[in-house]
N, CA, C and O atoms as a Maestro MAE file, in Angstrom:
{
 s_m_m2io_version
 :::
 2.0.0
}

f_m_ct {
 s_m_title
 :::
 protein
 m_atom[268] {
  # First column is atom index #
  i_m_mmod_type
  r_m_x_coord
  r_m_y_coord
  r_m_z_coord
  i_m_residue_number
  s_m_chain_name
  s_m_pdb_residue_name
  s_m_pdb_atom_name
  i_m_atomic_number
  :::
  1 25 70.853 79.234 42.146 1 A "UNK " " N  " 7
  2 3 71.916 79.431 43.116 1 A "UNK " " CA " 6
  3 2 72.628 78.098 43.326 1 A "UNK " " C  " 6
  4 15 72.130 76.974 43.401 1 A "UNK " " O  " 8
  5 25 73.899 78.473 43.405 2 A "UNK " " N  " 7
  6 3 74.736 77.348 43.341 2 A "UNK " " CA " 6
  7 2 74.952 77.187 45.320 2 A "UNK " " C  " 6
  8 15 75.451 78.023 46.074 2 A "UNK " " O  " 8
  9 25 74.379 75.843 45.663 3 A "UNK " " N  " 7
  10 3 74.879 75.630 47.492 3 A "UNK " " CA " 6
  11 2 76.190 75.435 47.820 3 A "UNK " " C  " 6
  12 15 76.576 75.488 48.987 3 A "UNK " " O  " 8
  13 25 76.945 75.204 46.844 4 A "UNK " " N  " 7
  14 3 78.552 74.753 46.973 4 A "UNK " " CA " 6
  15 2 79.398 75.684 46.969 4 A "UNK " " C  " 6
  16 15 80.265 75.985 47.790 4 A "UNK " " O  " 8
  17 25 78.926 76.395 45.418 5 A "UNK " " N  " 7
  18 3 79.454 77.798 45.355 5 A "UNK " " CA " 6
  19 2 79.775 79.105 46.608 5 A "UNK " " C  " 6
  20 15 80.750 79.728 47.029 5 A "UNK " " O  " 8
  21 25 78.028 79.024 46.904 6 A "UNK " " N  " 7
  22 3 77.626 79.908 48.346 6 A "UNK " " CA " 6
  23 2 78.244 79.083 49.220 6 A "UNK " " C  " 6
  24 15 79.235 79.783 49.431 6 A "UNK " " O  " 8
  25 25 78.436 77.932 50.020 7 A "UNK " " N  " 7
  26 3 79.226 77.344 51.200 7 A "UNK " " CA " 6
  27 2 80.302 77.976 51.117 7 A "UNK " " C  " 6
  28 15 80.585 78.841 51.946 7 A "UNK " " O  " 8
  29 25 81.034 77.687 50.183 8 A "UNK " " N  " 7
  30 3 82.900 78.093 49.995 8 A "UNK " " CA " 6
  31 2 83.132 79.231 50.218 8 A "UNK " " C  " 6
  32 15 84.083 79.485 50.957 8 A "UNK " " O  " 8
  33 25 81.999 80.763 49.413 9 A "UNK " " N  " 7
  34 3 82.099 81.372 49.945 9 A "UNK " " CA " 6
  35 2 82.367 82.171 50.814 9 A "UNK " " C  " 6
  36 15 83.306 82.923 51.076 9 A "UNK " " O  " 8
  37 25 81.197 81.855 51.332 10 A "UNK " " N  " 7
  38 3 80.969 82.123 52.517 10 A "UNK " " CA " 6
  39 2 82.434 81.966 53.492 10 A "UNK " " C  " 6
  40 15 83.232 82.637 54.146 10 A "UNK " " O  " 8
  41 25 82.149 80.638 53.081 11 A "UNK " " N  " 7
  42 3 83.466 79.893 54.774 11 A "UNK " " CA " 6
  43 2 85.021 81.064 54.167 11 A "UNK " " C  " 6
  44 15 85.691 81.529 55.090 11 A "UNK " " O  " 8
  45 25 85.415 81.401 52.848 12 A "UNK " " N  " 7
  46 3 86.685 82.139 52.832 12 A "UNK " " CA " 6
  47 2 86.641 83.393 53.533 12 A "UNK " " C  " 6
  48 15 87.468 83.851 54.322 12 A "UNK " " O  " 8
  49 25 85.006 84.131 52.925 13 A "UNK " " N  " 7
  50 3 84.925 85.305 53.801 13 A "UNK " " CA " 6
  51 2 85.008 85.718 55.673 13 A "UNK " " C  " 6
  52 15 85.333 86.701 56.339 13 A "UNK " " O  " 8
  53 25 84.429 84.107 55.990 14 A "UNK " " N  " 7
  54 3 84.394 83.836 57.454 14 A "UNK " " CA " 6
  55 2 86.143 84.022 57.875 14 A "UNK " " C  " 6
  56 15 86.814 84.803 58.550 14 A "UNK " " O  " 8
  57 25 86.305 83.200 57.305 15 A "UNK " " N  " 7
  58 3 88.338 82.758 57.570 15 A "UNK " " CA " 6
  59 2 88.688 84.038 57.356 15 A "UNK " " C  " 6
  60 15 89.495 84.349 58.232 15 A "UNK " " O  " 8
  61 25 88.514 84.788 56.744 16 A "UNK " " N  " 7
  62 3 89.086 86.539 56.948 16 A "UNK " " CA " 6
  63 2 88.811 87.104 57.524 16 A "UNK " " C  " 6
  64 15 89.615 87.881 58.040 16 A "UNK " " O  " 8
  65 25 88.042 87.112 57.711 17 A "UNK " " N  " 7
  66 3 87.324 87.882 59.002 17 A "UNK " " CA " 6
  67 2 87.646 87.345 60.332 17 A "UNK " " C  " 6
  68 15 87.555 88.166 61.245 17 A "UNK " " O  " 8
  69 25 88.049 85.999 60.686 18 A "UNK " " N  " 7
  70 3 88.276 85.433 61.970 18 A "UNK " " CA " 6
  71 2 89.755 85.855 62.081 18 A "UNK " " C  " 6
  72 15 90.206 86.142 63.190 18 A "UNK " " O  " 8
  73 25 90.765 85.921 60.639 19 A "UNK " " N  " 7
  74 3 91.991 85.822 61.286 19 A "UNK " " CA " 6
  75 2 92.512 87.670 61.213 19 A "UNK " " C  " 6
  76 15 93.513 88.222 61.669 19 A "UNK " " O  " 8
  77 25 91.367 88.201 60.460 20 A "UNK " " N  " 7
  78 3 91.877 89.818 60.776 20 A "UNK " " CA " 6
  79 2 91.795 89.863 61.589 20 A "UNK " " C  " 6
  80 15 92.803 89.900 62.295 20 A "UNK " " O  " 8
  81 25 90.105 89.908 62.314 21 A "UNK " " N  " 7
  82 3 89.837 90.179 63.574 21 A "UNK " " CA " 6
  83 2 91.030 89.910 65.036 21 A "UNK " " C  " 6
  84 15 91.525 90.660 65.877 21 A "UNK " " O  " 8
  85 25 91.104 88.572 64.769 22 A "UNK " " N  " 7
  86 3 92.004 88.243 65.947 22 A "UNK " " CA " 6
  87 2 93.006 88.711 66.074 22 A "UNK " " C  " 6
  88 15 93.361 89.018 67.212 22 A "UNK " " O  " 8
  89 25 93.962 88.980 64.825 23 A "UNK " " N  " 7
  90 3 95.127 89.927 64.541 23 A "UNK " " CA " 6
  91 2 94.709 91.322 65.569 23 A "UNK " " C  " 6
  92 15 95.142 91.610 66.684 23 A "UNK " " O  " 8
  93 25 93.653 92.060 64.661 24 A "UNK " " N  " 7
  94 3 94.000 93.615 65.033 24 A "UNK " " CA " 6
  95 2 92.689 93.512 66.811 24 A "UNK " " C  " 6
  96 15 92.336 94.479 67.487 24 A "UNK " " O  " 8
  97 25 92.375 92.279 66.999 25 A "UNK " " N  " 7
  98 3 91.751 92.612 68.841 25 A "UNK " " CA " 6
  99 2 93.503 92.086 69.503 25 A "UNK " " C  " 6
  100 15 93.963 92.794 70.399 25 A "UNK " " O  " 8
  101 25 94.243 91.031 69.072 26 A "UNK " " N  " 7
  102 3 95.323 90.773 70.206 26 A "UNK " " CA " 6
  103 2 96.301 91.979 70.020 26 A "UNK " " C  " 6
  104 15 96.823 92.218 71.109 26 A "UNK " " O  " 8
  105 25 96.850 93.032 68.808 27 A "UNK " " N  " 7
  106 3 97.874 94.050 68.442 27 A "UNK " " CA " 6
  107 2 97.215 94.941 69.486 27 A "UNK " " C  " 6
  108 15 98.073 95.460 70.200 27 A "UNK " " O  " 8
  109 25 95.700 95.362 69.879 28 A "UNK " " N  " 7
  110 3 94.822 96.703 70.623 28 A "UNK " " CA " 6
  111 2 94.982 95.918 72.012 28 A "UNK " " C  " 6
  112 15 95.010 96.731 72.936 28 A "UNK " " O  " 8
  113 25 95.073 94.851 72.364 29 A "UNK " " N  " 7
  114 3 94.964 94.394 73.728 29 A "UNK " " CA " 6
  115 2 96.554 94.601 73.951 29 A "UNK " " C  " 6
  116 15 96.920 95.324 74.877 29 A "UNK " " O  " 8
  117 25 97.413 94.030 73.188 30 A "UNK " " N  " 7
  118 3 98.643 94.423 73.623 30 A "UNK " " CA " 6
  119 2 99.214 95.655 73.908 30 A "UNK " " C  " 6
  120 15 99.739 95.957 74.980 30 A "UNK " " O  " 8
  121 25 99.103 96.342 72.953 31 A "UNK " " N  " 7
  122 3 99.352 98.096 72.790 31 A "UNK " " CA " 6
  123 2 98.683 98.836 74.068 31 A "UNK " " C  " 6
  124 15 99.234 99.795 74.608 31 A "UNK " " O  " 8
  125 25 97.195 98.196 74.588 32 A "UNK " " N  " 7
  126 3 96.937 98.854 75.712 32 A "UNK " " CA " 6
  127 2 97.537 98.313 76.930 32 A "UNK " " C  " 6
  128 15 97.959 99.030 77.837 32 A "UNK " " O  " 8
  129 25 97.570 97.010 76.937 33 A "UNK " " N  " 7
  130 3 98.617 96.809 78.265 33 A "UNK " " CA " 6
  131 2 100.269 97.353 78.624 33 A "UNK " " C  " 6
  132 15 100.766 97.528 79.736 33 A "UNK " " O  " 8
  133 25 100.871 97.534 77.319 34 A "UNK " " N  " 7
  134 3 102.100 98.539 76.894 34 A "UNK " " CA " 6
  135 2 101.829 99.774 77.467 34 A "UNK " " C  " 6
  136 15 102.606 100.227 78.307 34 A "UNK " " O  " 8
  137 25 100.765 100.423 77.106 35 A "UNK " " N  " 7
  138 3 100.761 101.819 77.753 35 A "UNK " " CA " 6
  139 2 99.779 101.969 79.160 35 A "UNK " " C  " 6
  140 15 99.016 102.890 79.452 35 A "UNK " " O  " 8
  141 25 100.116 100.614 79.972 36 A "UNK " " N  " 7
  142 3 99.163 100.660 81.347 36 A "UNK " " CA " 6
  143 2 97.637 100.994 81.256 36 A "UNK " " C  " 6
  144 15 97.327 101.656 82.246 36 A "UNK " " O  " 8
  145 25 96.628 100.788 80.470 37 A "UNK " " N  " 7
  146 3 95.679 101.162 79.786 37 A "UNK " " CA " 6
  147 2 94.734 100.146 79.721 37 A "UNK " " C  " 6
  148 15 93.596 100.452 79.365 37 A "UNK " " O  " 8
  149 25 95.123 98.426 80.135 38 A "UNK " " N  " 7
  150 3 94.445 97.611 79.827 38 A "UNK " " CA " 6
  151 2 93.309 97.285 81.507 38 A "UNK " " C  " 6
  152 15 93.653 97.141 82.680 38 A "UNK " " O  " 8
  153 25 92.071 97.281 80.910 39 A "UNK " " N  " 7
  154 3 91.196 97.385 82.215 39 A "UNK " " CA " 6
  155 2 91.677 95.807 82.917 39 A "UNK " " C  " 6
  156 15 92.451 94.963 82.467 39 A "UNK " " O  " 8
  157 25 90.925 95.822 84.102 40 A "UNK " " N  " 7
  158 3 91.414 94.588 84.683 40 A "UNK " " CA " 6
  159 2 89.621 94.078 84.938 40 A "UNK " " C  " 6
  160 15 88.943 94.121 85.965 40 A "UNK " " O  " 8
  161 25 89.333 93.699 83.806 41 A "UNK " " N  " 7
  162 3 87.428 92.989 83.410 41 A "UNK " " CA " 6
  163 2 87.343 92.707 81.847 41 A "UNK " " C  " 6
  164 15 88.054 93.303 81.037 41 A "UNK " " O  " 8
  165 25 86.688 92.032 81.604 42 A "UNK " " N  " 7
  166 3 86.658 91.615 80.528 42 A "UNK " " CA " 6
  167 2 86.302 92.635 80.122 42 A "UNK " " C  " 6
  168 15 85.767 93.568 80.721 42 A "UNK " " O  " 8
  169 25 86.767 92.446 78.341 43 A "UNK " " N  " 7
  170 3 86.479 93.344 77.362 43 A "UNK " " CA " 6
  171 2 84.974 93.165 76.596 43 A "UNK " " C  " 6
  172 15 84.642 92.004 76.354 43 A "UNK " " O  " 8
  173 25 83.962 94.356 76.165 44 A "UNK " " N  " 7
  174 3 83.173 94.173 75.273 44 A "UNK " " CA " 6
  175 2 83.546 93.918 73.820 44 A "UNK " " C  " 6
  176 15 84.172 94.858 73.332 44 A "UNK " " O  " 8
  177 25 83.370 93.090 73.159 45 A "UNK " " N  " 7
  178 3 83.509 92.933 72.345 45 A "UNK " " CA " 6
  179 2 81.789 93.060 71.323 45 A "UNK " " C  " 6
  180 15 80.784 92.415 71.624 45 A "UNK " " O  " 8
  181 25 81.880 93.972 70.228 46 A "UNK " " N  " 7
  182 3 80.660 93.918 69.323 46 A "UNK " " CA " 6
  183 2 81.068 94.300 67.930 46 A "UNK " " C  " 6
  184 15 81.667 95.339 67.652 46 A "UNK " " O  " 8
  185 25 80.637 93.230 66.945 47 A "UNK " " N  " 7
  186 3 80.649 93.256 65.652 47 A "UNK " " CA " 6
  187 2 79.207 93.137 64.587 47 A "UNK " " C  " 6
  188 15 78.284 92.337 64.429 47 A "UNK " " O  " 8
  189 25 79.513 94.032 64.184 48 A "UNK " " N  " 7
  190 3 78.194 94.841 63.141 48 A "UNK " " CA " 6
  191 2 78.190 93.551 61.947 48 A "UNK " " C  " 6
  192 15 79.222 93.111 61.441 48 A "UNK " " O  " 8
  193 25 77.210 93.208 61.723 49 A "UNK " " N  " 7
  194 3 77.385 91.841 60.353 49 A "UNK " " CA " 6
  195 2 76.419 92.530 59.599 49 A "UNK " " C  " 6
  196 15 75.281 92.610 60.060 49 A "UNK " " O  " 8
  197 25 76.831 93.312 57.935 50 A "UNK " " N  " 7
  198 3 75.937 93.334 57.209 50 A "UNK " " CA " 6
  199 2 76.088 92.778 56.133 50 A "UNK " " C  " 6
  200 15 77.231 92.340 56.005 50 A "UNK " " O  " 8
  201 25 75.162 92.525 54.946 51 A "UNK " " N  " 7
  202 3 75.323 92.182 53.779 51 A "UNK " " CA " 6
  203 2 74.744 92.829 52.857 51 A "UNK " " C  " 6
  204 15 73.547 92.610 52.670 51 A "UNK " " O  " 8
  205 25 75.315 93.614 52.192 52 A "UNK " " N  " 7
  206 3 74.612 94.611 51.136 52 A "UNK " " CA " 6
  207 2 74.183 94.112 50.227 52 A "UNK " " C  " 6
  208 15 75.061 93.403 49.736 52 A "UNK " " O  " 8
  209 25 73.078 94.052 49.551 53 A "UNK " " N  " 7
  210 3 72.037 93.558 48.525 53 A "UNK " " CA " 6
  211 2 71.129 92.733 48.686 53 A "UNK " " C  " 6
  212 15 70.384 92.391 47.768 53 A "UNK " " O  " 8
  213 25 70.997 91.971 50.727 54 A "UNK " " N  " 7
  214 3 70.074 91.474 50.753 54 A "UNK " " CA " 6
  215 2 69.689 92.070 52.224 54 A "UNK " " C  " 6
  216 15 70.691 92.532 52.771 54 A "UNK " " O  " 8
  217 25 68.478 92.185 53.025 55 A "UNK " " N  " 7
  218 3 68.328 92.837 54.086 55 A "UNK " " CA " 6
  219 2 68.617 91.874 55.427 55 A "UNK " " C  " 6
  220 15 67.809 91.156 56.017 55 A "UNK " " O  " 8
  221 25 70.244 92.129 55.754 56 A "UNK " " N  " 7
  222 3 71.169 90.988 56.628 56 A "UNK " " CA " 6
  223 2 71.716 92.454 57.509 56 A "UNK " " C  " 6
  224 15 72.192 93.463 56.990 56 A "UNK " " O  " 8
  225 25 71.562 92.290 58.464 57 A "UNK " " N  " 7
  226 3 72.715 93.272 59.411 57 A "UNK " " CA " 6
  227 2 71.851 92.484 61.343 57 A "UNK " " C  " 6
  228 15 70.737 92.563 61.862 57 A "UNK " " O  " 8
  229 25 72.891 91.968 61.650 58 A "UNK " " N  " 7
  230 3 73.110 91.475 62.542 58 A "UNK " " CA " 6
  231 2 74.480 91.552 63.563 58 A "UNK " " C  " 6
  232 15 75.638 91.160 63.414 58 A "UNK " " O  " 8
  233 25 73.675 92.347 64.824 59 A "UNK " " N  " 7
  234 3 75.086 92.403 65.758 59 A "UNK " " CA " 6
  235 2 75.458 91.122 66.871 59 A "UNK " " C  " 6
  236 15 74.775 90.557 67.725 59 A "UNK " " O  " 8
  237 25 76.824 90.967 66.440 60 A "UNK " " N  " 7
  238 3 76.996 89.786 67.602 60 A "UNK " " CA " 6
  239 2 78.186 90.814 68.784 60 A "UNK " " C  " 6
  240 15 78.907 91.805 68.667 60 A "UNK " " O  " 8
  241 25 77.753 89.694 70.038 61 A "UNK " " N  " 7
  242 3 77.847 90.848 71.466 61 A "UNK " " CA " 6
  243 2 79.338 89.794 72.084 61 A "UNK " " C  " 6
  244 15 79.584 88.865 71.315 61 A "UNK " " O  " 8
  245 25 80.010 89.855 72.982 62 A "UNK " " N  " 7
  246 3 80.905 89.162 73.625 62 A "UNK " " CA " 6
  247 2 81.564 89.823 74.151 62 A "UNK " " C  " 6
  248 15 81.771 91.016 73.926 62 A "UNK " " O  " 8
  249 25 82.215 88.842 75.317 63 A "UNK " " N  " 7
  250 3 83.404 89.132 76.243 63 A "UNK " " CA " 6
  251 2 85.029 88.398 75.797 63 A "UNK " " C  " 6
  252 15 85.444 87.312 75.393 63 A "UNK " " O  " 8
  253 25 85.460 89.441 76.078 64 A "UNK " " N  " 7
  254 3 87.461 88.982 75.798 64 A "UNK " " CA " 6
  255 2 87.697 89.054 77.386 64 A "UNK " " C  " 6
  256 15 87.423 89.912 78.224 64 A "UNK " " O  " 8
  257 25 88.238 87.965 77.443 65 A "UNK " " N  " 7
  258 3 88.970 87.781 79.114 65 A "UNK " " CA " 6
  259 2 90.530 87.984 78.734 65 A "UNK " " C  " 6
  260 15 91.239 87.462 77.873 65 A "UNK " " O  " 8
  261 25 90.797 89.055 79.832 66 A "UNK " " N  " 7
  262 3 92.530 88.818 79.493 66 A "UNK " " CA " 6
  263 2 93.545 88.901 80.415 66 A "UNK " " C  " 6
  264 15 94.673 89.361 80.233 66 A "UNK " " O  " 8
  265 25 92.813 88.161 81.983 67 A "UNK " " N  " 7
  266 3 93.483 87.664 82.782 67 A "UNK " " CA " 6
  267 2 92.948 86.283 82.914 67 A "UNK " " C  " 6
  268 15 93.465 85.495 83.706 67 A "UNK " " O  " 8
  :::
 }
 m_bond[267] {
  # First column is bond index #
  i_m_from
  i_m_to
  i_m_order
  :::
  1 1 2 1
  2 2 3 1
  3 3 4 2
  4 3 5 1
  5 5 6 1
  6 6 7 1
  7 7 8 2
  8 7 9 1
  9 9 10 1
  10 10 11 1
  11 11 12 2
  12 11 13 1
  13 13 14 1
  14 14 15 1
  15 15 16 2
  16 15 17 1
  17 17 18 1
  18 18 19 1
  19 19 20 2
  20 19 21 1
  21 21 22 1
  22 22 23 1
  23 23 24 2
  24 23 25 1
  25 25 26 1
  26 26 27 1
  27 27 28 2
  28 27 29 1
  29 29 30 1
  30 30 31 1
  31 31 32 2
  32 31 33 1
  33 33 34 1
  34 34 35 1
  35 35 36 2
  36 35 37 1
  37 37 38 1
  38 38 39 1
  39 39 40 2
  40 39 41 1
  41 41 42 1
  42 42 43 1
  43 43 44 2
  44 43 45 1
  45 45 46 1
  46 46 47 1
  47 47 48 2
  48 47 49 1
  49 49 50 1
  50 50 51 1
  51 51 52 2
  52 51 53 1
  53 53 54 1
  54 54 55 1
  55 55 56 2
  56 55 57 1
  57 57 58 1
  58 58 59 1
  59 59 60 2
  60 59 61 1
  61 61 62 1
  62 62 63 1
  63 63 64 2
  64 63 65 1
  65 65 66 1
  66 66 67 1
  67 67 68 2
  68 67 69 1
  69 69 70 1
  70 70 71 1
  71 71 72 2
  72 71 73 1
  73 73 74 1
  74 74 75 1
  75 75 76 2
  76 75 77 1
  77 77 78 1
  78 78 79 1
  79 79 80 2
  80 79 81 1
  81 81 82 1
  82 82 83 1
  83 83 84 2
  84 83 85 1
  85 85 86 1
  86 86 87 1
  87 87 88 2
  88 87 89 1
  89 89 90 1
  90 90 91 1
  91 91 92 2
  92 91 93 1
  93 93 94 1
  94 94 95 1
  95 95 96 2
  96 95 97 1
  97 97 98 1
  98 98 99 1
  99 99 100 2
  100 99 101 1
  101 101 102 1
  102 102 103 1
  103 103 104 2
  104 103 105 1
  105 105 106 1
  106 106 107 1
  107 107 108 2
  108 107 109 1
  109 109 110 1
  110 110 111 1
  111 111 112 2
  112 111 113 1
  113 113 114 1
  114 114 115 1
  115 115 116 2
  116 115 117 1
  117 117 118 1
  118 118 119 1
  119 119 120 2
  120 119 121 1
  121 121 122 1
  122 122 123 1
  123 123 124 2
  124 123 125 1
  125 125 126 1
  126 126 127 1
  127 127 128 2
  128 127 129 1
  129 129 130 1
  130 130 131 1
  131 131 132 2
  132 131 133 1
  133 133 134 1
  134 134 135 1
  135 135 136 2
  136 135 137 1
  137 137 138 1
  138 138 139 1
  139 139 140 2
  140 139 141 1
  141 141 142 1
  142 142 143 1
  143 143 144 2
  144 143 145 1
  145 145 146 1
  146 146 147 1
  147 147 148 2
  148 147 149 1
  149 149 150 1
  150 150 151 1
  151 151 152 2
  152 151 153 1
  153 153 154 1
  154 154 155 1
  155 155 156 2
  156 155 157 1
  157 157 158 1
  158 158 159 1
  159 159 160 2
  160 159 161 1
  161 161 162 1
  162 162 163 1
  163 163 164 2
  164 163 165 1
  165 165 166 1
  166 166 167 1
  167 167 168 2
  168 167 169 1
  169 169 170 1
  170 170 171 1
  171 171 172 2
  172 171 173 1
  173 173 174 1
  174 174 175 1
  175 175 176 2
  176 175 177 1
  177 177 178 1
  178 178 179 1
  179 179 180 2
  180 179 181 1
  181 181 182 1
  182 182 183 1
  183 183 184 2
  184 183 185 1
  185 185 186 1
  186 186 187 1
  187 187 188 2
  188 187 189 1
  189 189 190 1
  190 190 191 1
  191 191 192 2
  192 191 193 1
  193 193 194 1
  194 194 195 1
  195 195 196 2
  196 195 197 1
  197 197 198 1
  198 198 199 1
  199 199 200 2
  200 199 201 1
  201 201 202 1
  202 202 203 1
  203 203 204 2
  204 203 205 1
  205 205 206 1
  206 206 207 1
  207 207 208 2
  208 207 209 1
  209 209 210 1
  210 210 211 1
  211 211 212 2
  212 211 213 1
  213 213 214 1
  214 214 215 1
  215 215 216 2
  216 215 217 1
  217 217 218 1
  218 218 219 1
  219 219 220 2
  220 219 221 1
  221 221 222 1
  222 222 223 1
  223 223 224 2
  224 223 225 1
  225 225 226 1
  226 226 227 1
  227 227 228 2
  228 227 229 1
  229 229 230 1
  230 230 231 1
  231 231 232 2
  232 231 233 1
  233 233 234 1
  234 234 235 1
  235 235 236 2
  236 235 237 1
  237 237 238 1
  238 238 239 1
  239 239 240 2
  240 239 241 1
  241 241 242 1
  242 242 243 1
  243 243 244 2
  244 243 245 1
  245 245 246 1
  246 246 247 1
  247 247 248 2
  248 247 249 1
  249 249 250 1
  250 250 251 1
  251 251 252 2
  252 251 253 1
  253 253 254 1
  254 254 255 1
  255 255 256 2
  256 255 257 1
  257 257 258 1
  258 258 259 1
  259 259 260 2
  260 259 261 1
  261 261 262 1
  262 262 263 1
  263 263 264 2
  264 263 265 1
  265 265 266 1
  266 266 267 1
  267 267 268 2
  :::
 }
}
């Protein structure tokens, strides 16, 4: 196994995932405050992490503040 190879990886798959994510959570936070819909408490936020071919699935938990 290459460590350089796997770093780079990794970090491109991360960077896609950080800038989809943020894309399609700020387009759903907007769209619900548009249609009066947006709670007034933070949001749950939970994302499923798996990796198919090795036994990886890990959920990470959080809050979106959006006042």
């Amino acid at each position: 196994m290459n460590e350089d190879v796997l770093n780079m990886s990794v970090r491109k798959f991360l960077k896609k995932v950080g800038v989809t994510a943020q894309r399609e959570i700020e387009q759903a936070i907007r769209d619900a405050d548009a249609a009066g819909k947006l709670p007034a408490r933070p949001l749950q936020a939970t994302v499923l992490l798996t990796l198919n071919g090795v036994d990886l699935k890990v959920t990470i938990d959080g809050d979106i503040e959006t006042v």
